[in-house]
C-alpha positions in Angstrom: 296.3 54.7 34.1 293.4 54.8 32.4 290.1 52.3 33.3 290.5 50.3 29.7 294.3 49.5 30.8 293.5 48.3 34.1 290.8 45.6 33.5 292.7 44.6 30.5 295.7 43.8 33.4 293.0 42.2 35.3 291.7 40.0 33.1 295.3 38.9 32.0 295.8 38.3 35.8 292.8 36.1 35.7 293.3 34.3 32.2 296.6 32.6 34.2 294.3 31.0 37.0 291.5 29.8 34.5 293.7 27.5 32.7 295.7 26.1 35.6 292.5 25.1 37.2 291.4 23.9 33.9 294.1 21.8 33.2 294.3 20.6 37.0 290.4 19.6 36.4 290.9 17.9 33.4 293.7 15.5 35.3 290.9 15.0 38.1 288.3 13.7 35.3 290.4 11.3 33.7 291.7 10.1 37.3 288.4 9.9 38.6 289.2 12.3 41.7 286.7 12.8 44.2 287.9 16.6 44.1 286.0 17.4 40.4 282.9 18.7 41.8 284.9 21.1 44.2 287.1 22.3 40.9 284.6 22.9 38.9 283.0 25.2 41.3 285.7 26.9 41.7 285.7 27.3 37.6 282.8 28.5 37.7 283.5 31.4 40.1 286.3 32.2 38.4 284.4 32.2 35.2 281.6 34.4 36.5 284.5 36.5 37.7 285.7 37.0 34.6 282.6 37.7 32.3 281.5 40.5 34.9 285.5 41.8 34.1 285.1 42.2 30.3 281.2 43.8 31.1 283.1 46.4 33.3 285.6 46.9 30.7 282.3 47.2 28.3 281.1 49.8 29.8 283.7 52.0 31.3 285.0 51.9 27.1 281.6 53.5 26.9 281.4 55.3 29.3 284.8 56.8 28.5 283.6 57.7 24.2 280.6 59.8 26.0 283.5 61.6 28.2 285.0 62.4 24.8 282.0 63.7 23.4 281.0 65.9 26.1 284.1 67.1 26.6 284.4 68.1 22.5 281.3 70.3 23.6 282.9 72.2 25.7 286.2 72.8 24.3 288.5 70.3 25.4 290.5 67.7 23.8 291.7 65.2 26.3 292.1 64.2 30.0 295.4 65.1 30.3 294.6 68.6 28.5 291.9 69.4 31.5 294.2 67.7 34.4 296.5 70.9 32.8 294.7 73.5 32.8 294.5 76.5 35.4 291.1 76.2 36.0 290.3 73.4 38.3 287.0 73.5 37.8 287.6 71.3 34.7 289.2 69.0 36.9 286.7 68.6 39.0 284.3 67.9 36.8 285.7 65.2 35.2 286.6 63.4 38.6 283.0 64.2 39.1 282.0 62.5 35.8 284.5 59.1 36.5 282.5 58.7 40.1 279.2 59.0 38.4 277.1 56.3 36.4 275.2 59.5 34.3 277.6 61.1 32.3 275.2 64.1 32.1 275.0 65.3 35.8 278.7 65.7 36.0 279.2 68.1 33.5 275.8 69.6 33.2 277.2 72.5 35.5 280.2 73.3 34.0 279.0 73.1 30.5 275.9 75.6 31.4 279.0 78.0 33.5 280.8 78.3 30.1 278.3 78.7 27.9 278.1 82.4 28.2 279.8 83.4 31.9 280.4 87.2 30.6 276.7 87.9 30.0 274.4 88.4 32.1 270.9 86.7 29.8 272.8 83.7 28.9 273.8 82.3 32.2 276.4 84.8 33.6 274.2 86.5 36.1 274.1 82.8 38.1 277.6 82.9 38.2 279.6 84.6 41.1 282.1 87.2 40.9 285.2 87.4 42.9 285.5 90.7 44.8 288.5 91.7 46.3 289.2 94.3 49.6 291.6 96.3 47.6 289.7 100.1 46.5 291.2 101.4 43.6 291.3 105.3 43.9 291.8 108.6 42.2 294.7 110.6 43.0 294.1 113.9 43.5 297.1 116.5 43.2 297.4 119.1 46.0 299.4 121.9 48.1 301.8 120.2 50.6 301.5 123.1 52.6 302.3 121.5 56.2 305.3 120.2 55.9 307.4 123.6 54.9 304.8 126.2 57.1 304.3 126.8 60.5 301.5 125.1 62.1 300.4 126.2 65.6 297.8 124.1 68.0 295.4 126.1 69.5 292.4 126.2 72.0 291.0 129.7 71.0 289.3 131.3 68.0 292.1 132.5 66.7 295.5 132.9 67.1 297.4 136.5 67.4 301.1 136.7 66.3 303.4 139.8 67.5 304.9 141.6 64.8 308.4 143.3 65.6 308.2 145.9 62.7 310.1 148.8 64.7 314.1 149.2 66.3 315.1 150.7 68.7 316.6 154.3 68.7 320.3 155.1 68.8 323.4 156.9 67.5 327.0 158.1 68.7 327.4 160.6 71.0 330.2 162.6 72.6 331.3 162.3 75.5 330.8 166.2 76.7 327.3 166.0 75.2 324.0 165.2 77.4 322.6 162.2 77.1 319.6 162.5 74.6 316.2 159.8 74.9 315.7 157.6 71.9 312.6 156.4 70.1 311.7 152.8 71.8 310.6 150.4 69.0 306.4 149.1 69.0 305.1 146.2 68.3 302.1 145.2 66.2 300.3 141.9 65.9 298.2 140.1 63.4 295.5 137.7 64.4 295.0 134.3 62.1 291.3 133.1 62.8 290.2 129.6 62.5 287.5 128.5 60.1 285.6 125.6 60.3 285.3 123.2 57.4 282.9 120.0 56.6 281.9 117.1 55.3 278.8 114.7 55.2 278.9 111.5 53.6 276.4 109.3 54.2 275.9 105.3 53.9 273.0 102.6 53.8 272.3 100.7 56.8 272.7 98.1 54.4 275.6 99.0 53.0 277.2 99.0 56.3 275.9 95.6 57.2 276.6 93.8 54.1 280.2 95.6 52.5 282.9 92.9 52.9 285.6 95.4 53.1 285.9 98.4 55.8 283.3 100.8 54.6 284.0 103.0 57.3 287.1 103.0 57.3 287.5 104.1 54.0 284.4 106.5 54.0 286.4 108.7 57.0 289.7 107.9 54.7 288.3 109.4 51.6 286.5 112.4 53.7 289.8 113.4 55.4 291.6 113.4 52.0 289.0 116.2 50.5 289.0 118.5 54.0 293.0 118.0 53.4 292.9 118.8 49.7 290.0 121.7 50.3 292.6 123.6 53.5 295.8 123.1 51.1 294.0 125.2 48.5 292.8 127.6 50.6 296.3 128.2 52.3 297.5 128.9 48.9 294.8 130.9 47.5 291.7 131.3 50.1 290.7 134.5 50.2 290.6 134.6 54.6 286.3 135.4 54.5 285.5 131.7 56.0 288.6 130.6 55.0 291.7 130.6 55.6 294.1 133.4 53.5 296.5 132.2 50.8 299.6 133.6 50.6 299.4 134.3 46.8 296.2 136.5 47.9 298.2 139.4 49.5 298.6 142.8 48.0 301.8 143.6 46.2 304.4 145.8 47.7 307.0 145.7 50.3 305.1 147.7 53.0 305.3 145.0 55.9 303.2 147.3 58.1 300.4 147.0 55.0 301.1 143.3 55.0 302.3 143.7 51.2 304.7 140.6 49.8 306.9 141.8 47.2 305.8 140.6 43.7 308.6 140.0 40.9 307.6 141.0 37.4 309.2 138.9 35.1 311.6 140.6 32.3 309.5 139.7 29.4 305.4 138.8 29.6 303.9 135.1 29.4 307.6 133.5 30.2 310.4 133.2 32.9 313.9 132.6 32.3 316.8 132.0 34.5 317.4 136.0 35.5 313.8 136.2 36.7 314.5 133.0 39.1 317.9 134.5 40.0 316.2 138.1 40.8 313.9 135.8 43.5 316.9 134.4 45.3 318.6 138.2 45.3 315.3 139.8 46.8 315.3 137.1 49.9 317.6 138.3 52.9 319.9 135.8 53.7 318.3 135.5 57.1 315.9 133.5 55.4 317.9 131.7 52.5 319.1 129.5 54.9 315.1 127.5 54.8 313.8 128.8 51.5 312.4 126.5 49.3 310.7 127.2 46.3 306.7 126.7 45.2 305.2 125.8 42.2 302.9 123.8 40.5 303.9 120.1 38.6 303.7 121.5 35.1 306.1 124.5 36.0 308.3 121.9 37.5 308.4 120.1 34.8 309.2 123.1 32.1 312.2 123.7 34.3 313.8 120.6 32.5 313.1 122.2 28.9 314.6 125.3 29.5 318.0 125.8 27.5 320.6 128.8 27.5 321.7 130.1 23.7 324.3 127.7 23.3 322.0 124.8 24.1 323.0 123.8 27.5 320.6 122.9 30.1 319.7 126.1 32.5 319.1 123.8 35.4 320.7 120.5 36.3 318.5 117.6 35.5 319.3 115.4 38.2 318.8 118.2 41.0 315.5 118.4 39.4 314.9 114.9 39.8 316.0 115.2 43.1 313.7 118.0 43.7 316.2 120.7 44.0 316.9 123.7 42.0 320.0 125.7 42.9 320.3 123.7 45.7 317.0 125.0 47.5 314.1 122.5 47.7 311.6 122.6 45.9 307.7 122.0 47.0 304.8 121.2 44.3 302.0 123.4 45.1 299.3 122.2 42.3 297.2 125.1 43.5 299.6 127.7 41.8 298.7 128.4 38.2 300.2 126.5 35.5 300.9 127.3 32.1 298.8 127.9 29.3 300.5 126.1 26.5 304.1 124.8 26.9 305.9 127.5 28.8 303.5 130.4 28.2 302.0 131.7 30.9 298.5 134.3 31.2 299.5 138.0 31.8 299.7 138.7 35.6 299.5 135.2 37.0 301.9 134.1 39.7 303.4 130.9 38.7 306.4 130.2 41.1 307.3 131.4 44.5 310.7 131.6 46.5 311.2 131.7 50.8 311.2 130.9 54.0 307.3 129.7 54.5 308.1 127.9 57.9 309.3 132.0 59.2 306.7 133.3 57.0 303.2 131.6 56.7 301.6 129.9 59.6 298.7 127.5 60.1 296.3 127.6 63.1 294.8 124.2 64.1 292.1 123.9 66.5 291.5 120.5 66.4 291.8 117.2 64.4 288.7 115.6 62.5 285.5 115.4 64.1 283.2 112.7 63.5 279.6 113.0 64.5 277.6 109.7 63.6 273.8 110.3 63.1 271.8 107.3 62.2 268.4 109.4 62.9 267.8 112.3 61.2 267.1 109.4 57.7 265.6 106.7 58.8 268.1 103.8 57.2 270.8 105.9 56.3 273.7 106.8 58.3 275.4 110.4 58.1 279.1 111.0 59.5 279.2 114.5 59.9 283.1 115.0 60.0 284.5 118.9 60.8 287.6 120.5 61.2 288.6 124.0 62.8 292.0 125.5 60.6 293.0 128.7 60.1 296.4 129.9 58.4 297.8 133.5 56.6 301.3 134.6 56.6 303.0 136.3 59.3 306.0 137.4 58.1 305.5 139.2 55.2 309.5 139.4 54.0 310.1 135.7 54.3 308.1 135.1 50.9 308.6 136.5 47.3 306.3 135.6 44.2 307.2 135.7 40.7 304.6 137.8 38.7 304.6 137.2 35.1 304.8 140.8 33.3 301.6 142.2 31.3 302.3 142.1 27.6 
């Protein structure tokens, strides 16, 4: 209800009294009552009463045009259109205004605020912001290495790996021959080194002080994801000099003693079709079928979808894809292996897509976990967070892993 409404009721509740004592006085005159000069004190009250009612209602009618006014400055319409609106600060403003007798210092504020709040010259700049603890982030793509591989703890320099290569001697013999000696089979070993890689971000003092979210936290966050991201690509393709050695980095051949993996050339050059894929599975022993999962990179995944035979059916089932299957093996997106060129043409000689058993066949040596060391020192006011890891990995068993080669032109 608004302030016009309720001094009008007021002044209708004291209308009623006026006239009865009125009337009552004007029975005490002509009787000549000794009560007359009590009444008409009483009227006089009531009158006073009354006149500082209809002043009030004066000047809350005023009061309530300059509300109008103001509020046409700023954009609004009515009461009821502010009481609505999302932003309370309108609301506030004009409960602000009603409790004030200067219509200007309630709204001065608000009206200032909205002038221009998006820039900074005109007024913005005074006007907070609302920051959040959520950090949006890049994605970066990668080699999920880990989670098909090998990967052995370790407290040396590197870890050595015996390679059973050789068999035993024997054949049939009869029974009036002499027992003959047979060859005994040797073993060899290969050693996977561990490499140390780092990081060192570095932070104000300031910064560290004043950041209302977990800076820390999400510095050692965002360090760990590039050591992670910088290990994946090397297991893929490091070249094993200060690094570790990427299985795509190994000669070609199927010499296991010359650690060789056996390369696929495709049929034709800059494509695969489904007989190249099927000559992958074929080359894998079924020793090691059993855990093979193919490797490739996000774009070659996706191609696999496209592919069509000559009557126009789908080469590979859509919904195994989806499920990331293909031929019922699993399949692992390695964004380190190369992707195509232009739709499903590939460079001469690159190595798009690879097929085995990488938990038999590559392995990863891991020293230890993240190391932090925290320096505040070195720069006066800054804080560096010298983070290192010790990792190693190369494959190990040489016949576990094929790799599609796509054929010179």
């Amino acid at each position: 209800m608004s302030t016009e409404n309720i001094v009008d009721q007021i002044g209708k509740l004291v209308e009623g009294p006026i006239a009865e004592v009125r009337d009552e006085l004007k029975a005490i005159v002509d009787s000549g009552s000794a009560r007359e000069a009590e009444l008409k004190a009483q009227l006089d009250l009531i009158h006073t009463d009354y006149l500082t009612l209809q002043e009030a209602k004066t000047a809350s009618e005023a009061k309530m045009d300059s509300l109008q006014t103001a509020l046409n400055r700023i954009g609004a319409k009515s009461e009821s259109e502010i009481e609505a609106s999302e932003n309370s600060e309108y609301k506030a403003a004009f409960e602000g205004y009603l409790r004030k007798n200067n219509p200007e210092d309630a709204l001065r504020a608000l009206e200032v605020k909205l002038m221009q709040v998006g820039s900074d010259p005109d007024g913005g700049v005074r006007v907070p912001e609302d920051v959040t603890n959520r950090v949006i982030q890049q994605v970066y793509e990668t080699s999920a290495m880990r989670p098909v591989a090998t990967v052995q703890q370790t407290s040396k320099m590197e870890v050595v790996v015996f390679q059973d290569l050789d068999e035993a001697g024997g054949g049939w013999e009869d029974e009036a021959q002499t027992q003959s000696e047979t060859s005994t089979p040797e073993l060899g070993k290969i050693k996977i080194p561990v490499h140390k890689v780092t990081a060192e971000p570095h932070a104000t003092e300031e910064m560290l002080a004043d950041a209302d979210f977990g800076l820390e936290a999400w510095l050692s966050g965002k360090v760990a994801s590039k050591l992670a991201r910088l290990e994946n690509t090397a297991f893929v393709n490091g070249t094993g000099s200060g690094q570790p050695r990427g299985f795509l980095t190994y000669a070609a051949g199927t010499d296991l003693s010359a650690q060789q993996i056996e390369q696929l050339e495709t049929a034709a050059s800059s494509t695969f079709d489904e007989d190249d894929l099927t000559a992958m599975i074929g080359a894998l022993k079924m020793a090691y079928r059993q855990n093979a999962t193919w490797a490739m990179g996000r774009q070659t995944h996706k191609n696999l979808f496209t592919l069509k035979d000559t009557n126009g059916n789908w080469l590979f089932d859509p919904v195994g894809l989806r499920n990331g299957e293909l031929w019922g093996y699993g399949v692992s997106i390695f964004e380190d292996m190369v992707a195509p060129t232009s739709g499903v043409t590939y460079a001469d000689g690159v190595k798009p897509i690879a097929f085995g058993d990488f938990r038999e066949g590559y392995m990863i040596a891991e020293r230890q976990g993240l190391r932090t060391l925290v320096d505040p020192y070195t720069t006066k006011g800054r804080v560096k967070y010298y983070t290192t890891k010790r990792i190693g990995g190369g494959v190990v068993n040489f016949e576990a892993i094929k790799v599609m080669d796509i054929k010179d032109a």
